[in-house]
N, C-alpha and C positions, 0 to 999 in steps of 0.2 A: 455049753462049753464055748461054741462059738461069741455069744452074748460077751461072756468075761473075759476072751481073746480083743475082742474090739472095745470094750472098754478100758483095757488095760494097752493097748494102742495107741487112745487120745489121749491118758493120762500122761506117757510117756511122749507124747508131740507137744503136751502144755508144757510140760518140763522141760522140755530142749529149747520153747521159746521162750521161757522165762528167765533158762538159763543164759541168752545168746543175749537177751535184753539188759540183762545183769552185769557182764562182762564186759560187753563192747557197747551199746547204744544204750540212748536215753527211754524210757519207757514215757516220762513225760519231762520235756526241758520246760525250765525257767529263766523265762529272758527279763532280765532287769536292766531297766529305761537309767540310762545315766546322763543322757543329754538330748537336747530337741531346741529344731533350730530352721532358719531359713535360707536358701541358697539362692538369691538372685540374678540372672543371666541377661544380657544382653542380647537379644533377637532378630532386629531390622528396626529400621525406621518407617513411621505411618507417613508422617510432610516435615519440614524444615527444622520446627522444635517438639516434637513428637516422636517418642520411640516407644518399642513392645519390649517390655518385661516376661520372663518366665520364673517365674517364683517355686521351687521345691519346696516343701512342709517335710521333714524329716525327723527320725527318730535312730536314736546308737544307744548300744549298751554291749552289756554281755549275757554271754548264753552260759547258764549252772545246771551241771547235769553231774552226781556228786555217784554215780553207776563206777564200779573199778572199771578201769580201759577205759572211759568214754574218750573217746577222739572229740567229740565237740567242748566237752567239760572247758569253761574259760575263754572259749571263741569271741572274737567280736560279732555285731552284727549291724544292721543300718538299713531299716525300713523307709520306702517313702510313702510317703501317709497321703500327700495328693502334690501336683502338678496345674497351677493357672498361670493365665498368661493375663498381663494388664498392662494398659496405654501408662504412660509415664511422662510430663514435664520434662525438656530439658532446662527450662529457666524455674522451676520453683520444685518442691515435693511432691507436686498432685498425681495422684494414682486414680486412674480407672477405673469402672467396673471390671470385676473380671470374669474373663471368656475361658472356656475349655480346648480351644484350639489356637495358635498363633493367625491361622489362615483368617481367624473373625475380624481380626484388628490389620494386618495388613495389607497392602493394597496386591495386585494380581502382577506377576513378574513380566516383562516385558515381553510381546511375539512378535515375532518379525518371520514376514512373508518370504522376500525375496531378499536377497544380499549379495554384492559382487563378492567376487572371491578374497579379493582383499581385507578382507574383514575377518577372514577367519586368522591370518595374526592377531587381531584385536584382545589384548587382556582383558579389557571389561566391553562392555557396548550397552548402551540403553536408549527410551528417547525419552528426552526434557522437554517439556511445556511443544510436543511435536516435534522438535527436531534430534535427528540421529549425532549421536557421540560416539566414540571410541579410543578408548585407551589405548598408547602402542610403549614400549621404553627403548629409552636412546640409550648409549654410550658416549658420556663427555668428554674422558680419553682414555687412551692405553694401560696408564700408568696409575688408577686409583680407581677408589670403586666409586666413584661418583657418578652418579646419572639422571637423567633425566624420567619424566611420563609425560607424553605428548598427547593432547587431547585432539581429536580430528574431528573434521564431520564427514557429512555422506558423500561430499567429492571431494574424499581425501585431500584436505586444506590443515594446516595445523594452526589450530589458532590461538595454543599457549601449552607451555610444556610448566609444569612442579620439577623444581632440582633437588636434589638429594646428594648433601657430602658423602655419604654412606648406605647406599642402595642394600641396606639388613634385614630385608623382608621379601617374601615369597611371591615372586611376580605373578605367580597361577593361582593361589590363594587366597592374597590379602588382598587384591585392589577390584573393587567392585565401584559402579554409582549407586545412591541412596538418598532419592529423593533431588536436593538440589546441592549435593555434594559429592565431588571422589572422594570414596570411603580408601586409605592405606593403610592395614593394619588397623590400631584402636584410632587415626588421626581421621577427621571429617574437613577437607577442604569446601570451602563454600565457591558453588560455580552459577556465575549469571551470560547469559549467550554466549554462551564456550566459552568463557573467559574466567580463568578466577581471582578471584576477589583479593586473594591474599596469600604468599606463599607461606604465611603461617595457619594452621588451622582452624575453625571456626570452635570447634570441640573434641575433645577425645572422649570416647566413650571407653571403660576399662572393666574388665571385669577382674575384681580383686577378691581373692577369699570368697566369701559368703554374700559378697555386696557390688553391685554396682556404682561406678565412681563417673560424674559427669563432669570434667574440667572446662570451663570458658576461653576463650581469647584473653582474659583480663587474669585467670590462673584462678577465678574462684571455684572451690570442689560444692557438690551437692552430691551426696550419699545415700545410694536408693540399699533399705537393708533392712531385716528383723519382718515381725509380721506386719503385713501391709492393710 
């Protein structure tokens, strides 16, 4: 008696999860692949015309699970299938071997020992071919947003300021050094012994959609995009 008690127990636990799988969940989903593609990002800079790629390999579709209720029935979905990082040309297309880490290709960020206190205002700080820089920003006046970013060195000298009609970017976020440039935003000023070169920028680097976009001084684009 007890025998057909307990088998009529498990009978009755495969039925309620057959039935629960029926109703509300997928027993087995089918994901059908409707698109696959590459997403390339913008990283750092390795030297002067040299940058790091990070390339996504991706896969979308939808999820068909055809169970009454299914909550997933018709979902989107968006796999990524791998993750490399690879050096990149800023003057031609050439791409790199690629690495499984950014850290392989980029150089080691900068330490500093000692610092006056004054440097902790500094928006950016690095050092160039040895010597120390720091970022500070000015106000040019009252009545607009225009301003400045004053480059210093290590006994606080200012020895050239970039002006901006319209100071539209995040002082705490966008303005870094990179390599031999102040990086503002997607804009790369080119800098030689504290000084820069040009108040227009040497490059923009942009990351648009799916692709990276390398703009020149001269306005020509080269398109880092698709599989590499």
């Amino acid at each position: 008696m007890k025998f057909w008690r307990y088998i009529i127990m498990v009978l009755c636990a495969i039925s309620c999860a057959t039935l629960c799988t029926i109703l509300v969940g997928c027993g087995t989903d089918t994901y059908e692949v409707t698109d696959k593609g590459y997403t390339w990002r913008y990283k750092g800079l390795i030297d002067d015309t040299t940058m790091v790629v990070e390339v996504e390999h991706w896969e979308q579709g939808t999820i068909h699970c055809n169970h009454f209720m299914s909550y997933e029935d018709g979902e989107s979905f968006t796999n990524t299938l791998s993750t490399y990082y690879y050096s990149a040309d800023l003057r031609s297309s050439k791409v790199g071997k690629k690495k499984s880490t950014p850290e392989a290709l980029l150089p080691e960020a900068p330490y500093f020992e000692e610092l006056p206190r004054w440097t902790e205002s500094c928006l950016a700080m690095d050092t160039i071919d040895g010597n120390f820089y720091c970022v500070n920003a000015l106000r040019l006046d009252e009545y607009s947003y225009a301003c400045a970013l004053a480059i210093m060195n290590s006994e606080k000298q200012d020895l050239d300021t970039l002006e901006f009609e319209n100071c539209g970017f995040d002082l705490h976020k966008d303005i870094s050094f990179a390599a031999h440039y102040l990086k503002v935003s997607d804009s790369f000023y080119a800098i030689q012994d504290g000084m820069l070169k040009s108040q227009s920028p040497t490059y923009k680097i942009k990351n648009a959609g799916d692709a990276v976009i390398v703009v020149n001084q001269r306005g020509d684009s080269l398109f880092y995009e698709g599989e590499p």
